[in-house]
C-alpha positions in Angstrom: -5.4 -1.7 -39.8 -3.6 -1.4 -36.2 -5.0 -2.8 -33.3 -4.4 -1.7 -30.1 -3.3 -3.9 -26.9 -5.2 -2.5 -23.9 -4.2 -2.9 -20.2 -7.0 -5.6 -19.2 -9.2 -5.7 -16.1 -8.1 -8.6 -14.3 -10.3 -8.3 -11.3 -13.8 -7.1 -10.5 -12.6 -4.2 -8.6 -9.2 -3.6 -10.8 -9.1 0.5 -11.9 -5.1 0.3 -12.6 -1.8 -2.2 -12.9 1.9 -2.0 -13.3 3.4 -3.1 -15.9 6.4 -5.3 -14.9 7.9 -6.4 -17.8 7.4 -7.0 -21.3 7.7 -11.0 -22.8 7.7 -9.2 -26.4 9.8 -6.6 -28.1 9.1 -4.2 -31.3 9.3 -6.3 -34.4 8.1 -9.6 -33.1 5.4 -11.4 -34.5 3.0 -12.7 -32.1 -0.2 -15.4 -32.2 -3.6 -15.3 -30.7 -3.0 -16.9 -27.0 0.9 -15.9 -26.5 1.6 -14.2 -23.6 3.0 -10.7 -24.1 3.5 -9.1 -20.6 3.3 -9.1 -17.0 1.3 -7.2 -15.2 1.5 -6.7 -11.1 -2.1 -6.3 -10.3 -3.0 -5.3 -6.1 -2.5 -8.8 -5.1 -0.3 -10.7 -7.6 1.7 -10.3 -10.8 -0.3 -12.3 -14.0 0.6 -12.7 -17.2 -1.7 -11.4 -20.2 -2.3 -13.0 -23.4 -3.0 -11.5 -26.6 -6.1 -11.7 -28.2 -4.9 -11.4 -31.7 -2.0 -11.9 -33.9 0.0 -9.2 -35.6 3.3 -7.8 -35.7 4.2 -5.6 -32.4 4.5 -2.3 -34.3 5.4 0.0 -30.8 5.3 -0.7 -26.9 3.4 2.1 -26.1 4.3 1.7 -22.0 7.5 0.8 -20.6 8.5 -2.4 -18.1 8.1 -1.2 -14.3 5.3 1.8 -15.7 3.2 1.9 -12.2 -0.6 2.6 -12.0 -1.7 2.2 -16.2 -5.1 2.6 -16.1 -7.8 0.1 -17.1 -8.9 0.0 -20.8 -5.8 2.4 -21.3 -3.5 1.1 -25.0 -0.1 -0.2 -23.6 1.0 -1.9 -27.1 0.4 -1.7 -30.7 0.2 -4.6 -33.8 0.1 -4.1 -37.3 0.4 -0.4 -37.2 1.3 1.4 -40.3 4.0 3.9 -40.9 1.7 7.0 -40.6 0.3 5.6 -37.3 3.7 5.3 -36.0 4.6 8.7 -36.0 1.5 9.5 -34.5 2.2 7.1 -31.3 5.8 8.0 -31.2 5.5 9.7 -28.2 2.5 7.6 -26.6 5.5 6.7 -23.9 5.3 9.9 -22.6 2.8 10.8 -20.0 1.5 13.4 -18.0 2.1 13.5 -14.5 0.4 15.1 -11.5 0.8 15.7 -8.1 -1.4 17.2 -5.0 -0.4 20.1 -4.2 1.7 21.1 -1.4 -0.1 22.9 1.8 2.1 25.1 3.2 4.4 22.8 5.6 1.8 19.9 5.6 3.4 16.7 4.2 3.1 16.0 0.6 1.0 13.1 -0.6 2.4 11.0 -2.9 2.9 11.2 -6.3 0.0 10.2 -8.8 0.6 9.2 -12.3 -2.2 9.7 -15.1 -1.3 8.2 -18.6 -3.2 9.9 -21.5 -3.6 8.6 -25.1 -5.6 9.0 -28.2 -6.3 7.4 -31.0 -5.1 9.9 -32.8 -1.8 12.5 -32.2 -0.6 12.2 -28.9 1.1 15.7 -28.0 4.0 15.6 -25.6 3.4 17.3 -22.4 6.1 20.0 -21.7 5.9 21.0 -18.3 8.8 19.5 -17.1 11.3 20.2 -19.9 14.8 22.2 -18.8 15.0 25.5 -19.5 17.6 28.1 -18.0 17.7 27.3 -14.4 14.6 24.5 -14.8 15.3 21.5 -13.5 13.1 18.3 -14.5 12.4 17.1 -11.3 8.9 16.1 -9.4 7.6 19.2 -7.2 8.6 17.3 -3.7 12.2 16.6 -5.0 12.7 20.2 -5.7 10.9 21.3 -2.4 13.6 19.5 -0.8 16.7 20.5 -2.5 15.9 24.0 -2.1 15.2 23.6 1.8 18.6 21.1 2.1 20.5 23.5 -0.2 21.1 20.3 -2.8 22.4 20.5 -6.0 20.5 19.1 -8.7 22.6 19.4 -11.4 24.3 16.1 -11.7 21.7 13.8 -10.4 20.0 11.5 -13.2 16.6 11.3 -13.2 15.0 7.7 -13.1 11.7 9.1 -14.0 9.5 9.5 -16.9 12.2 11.4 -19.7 14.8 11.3 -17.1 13.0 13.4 -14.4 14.4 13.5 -10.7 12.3 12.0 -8.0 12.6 11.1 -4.7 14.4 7.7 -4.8 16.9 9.2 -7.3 17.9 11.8 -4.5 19.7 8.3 -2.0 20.7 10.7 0.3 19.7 12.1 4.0 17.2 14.5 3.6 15.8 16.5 6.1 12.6 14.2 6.9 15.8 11.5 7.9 18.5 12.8 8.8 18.5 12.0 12.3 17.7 8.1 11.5 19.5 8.3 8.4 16.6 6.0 7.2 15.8 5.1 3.5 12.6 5.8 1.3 11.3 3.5 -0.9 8.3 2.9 -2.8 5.5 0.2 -1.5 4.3 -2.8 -3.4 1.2 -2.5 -4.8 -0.2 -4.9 -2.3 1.4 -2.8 1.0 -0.3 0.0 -0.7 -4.0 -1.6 -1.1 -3.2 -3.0 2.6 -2.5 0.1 3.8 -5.7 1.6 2.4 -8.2 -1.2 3.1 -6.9 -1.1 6.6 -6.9 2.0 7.2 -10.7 3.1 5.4 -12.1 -0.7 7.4 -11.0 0.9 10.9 -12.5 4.1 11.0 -15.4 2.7 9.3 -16.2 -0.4 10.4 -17.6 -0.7 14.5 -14.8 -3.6 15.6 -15.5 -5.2 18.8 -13.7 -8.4 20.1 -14.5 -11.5 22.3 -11.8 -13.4 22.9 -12.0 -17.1 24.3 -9.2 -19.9 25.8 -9.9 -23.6 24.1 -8.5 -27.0 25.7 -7.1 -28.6 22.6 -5.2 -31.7 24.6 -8.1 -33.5 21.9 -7.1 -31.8 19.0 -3.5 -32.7 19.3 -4.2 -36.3 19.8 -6.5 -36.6 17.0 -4.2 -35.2 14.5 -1.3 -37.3 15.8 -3.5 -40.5 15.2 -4.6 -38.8 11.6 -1.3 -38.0 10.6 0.1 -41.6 11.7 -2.8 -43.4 9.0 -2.4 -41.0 6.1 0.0 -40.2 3.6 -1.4 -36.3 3.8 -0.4 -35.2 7.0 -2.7 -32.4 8.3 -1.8 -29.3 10.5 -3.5 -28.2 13.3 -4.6 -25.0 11.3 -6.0 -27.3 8.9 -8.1 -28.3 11.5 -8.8 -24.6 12.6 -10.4 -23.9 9.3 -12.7 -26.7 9.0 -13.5 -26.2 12.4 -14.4 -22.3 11.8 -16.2 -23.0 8.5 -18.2 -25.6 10.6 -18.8 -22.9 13.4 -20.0 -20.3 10.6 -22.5 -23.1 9.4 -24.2 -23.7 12.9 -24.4 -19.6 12.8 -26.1 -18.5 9.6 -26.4 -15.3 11.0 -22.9 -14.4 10.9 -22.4 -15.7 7.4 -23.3 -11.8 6.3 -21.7 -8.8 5.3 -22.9 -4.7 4.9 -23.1 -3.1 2.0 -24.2 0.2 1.7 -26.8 0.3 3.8 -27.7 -3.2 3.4 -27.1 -6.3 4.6 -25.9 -9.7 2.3 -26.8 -13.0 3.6 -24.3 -15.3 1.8 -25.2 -19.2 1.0 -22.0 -20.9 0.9 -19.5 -20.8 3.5 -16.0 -19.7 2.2 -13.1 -19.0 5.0 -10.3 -16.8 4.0 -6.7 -17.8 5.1 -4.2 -14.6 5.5 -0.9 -15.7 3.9 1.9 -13.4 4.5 4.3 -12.1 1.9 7.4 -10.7 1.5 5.6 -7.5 -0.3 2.4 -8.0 2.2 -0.8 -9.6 3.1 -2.9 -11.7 0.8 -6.2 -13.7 1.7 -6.8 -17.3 -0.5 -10.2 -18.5 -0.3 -11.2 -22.3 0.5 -14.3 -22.2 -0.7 -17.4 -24.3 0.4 -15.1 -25.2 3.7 -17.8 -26.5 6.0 -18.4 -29.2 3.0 -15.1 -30.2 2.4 -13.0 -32.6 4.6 -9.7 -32.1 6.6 -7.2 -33.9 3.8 -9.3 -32.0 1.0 -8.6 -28.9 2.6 -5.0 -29.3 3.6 -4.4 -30.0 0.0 -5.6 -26.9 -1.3 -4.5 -24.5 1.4 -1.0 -26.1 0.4 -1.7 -25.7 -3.2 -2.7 -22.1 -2.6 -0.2 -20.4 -0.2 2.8 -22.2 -3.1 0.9 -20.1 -5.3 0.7 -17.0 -3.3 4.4 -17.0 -2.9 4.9 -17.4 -6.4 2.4 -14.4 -7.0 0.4 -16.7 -9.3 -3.5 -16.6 -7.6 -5.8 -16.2 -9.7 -8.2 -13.3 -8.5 -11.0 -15.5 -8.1 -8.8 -17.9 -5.6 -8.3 -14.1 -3.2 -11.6 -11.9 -4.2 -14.4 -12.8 -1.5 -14.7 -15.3 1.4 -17.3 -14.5 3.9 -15.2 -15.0 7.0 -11.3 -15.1 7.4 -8.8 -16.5 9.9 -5.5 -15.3 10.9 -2.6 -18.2 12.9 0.4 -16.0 14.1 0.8 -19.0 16.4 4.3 -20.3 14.9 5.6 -16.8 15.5 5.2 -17.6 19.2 2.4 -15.1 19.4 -0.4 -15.8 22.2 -2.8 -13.7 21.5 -3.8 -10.6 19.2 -7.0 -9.0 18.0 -7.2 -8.7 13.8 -8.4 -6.2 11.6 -11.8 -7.0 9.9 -10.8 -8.0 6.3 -13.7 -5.8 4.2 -16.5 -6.3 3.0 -16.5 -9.4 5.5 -18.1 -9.1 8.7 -15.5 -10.9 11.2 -12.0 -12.4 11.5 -10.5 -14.9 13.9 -7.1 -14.2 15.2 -5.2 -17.3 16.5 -2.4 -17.7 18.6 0.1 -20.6 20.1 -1.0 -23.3 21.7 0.8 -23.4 25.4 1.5 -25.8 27.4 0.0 -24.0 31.0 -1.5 -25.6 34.3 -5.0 -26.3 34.8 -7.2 -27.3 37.7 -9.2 -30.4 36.8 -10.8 -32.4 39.4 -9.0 -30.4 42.3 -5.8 -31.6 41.0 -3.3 -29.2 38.7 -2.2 -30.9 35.8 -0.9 -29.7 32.2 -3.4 -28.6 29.6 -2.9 -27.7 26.0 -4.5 -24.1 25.5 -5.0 -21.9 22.7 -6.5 -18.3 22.6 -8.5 -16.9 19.8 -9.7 -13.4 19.7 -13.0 -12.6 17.1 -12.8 -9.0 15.8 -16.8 -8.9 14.5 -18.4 -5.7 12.8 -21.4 -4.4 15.0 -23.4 -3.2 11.9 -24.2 -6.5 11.4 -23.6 -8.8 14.6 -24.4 -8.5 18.0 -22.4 -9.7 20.7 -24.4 -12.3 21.4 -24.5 -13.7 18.0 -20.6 -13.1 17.8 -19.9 -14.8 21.1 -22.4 -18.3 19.9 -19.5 -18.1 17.0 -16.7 -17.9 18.9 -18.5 -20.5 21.5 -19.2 -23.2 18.8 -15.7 -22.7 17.3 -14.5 -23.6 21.0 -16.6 -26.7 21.8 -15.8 -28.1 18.4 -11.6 -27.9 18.9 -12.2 -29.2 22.3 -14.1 -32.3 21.1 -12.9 -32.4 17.6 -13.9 -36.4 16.3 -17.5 -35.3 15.4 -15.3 -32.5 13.2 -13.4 -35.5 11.6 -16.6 -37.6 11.5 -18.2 -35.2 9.2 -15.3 -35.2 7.4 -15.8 -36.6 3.5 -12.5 -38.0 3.5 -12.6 -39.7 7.1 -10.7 -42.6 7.6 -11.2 -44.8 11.4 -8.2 -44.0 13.7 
């Protein structure tokens, strides 16, 4: 009896994947455990396992086949010989596309895989006949608008069908900027919708706020000279936010369709940026852990991001993030809330500017941070006792490294 390999759900909130390449081929013999394929989920690319042994009878989808849905059959052991002619074709698929609104812009392409248990029929909507061409409805738009020739273009697309990044050429939406057109990660493409639903749903409002951190700097100069684990200053930022968020209960909430979550632990999210985007690893429990513990595992967590390995557990959550564009030179910015979380600290440089203290001017250390807070669920006031608290603690930071469960005396 065949059993079927189905594309797994590898987050909560997972309803598709691509399929980046296959560790298997047709014919080989694989074991309960043995990984069989990558798959490039919204915010990293995992590897799945099979759950039972067999003999790969067909790859039912091919390597870089974008947006398989959940629960969908993507491989094929033990299948007999009648089974395979019926999934012979199972690599076909059907593909749809909005329609186009008169000289509105067309939305982008949307790919639905269908399959069956039993015969899969083989959709023919795109095959050539005559003057046909099989191309995607936007690629043919074009051509007849830019008076291009289809003829001798191959198709990269399902069954050799022509779309847009086949046509490489200057088409009338570039051909001023002769730009190029590519396709987005995954993860630009969840940015890009997150971002975009969280600002014209969710009620931003900032406080911003300048910190002395002359304190700071010493402290972790005279930490870093007695450990082996040298700690950065936005090491330092996140335990001093986490221990902010603890002092502030009331901000340690999020809304949720109509209602508001009071969370009990305290987990900070640190944006980590990627060549393909944004990504957010959690350190969870930060107000309870200490400054070495958690330069550790950011460490251990932003290697991973970069290699794409996070777990979804390590990225799915967090009840408050922060955001350090500081080593780009950047001085201040506002962020956008990271959903369903109900603020975000944005954190610039630290600056070296002149300060009046004791009717004298003399050199200060400052940093600006900027708190973009969601006014469903906080008022100004209790944003600005967050922000104020994050403050007094960076300007008088040994208490932070007091509390610390891995302080050493300095």
């Amino acid at each position: 009896m065949s059993i079927k390999i189905l594309m797994p759900a590898l987050s909560p909130t997972m309803t598709e994947g691509n399929l980046s390449k296959w560790l298997v081929k047709e014919g080989d013999k694989v074991s309960s455990g043995d990984v069989i394929a990558e798959i490039e989920t919204d915010k990293a690319t995992m590897e799945i396992e099979s759950a039972d042994e067999g003999t790969v009878t067909k790859l039912l989808i091919k390597e870089g086949t974008e947006s398989v849905p959940v629960n969908s059959p993507i491989a094929v052991l033990d299948g007999e010989d009648k089974e395979k002619d019926d999934i012979k074709n199972t690599d076909d698929f059907i593909k749809t596309e909005e329609k186009i609104n008169n000289n509105e812009e067309i939305s982008k392409e949307k790919i639905l895989y269908q399959t069956s248990n039993k015969n899969i029929k083989t959709v023919n909507e795109d095959k050539l006949s005559n003057n046909q061409i099989k191309a995607s409805p936007i690629v043919k738009k074009i051509a007849k608008e830019d008076g291009i020739n289809l003829d001798n273009i191959k198709g990269s697309g399902p069954n050799g069908r022509i779309i847009m990044k086949d046509l490489n050429i200057t088409n009338k939406f570039n051909q001023k900027t002769n730009d190029n057109y590519y396709s987005p990660s995954s993860i630009r493409k969840v940015i890009a919708k997150r971002t975009t639903e969280t600002k014209q749903n969710v009620p931003h409002f900032y406080l911003s706020i300048e910190s002395n951190t002359d304190k700071l700097i010493e402290m972790r100069k005279k930490i870093n000279e007695n450990l082996n684990e040298k700690i950065s200053i936005n090491d330092i930022l996140v335990k001093a936010l986490a221990q902010a968020q603890s002092l502030n209960p009331a901000t340690n909430v999020s809304w949720s369709n109509g209602r508001i979550i009071q969370y009990e632990s305290i987990d900070v999210s640190i944006a980590v940026a990627l060549k393909e985007g944004l990504i957010t690893p959690i350190i969870k429990n930060a107000d309870q852990k200490g400054l070495v513990e958690i330069s550790i595992e950011i460490k251990q967590l932003v290697k991973k991001a970069n290699k794409g390995s996070l777990l979804p557990e390590e990225y799915n959550g967090g009840t408050i993030s922060i955001s350090n564009l500081g080593m780009f030179g950047i001085t201040e910015f506002s962020a956008i809330i990271n959903p369903p979380q109900s603020s975000i600290l944005a954190v610039g440089a630290i600056r070296k500017v002149p300060s009046v203290e004791n009717e004298a001017v003399v050199i200060t250390n400052k940093l600006k941070s900027t708190l973009s807070a969601d006014h469903r669920v906080l008022d100004g006031a209790v944003a600005a006792k967050l922000l104020k608290d994050f403050n007094d603690i960076i300007e008088d930071p040994f208490d932070l490294w007091l509390m610390s469960n891995d302080m050493k005396i300095i």
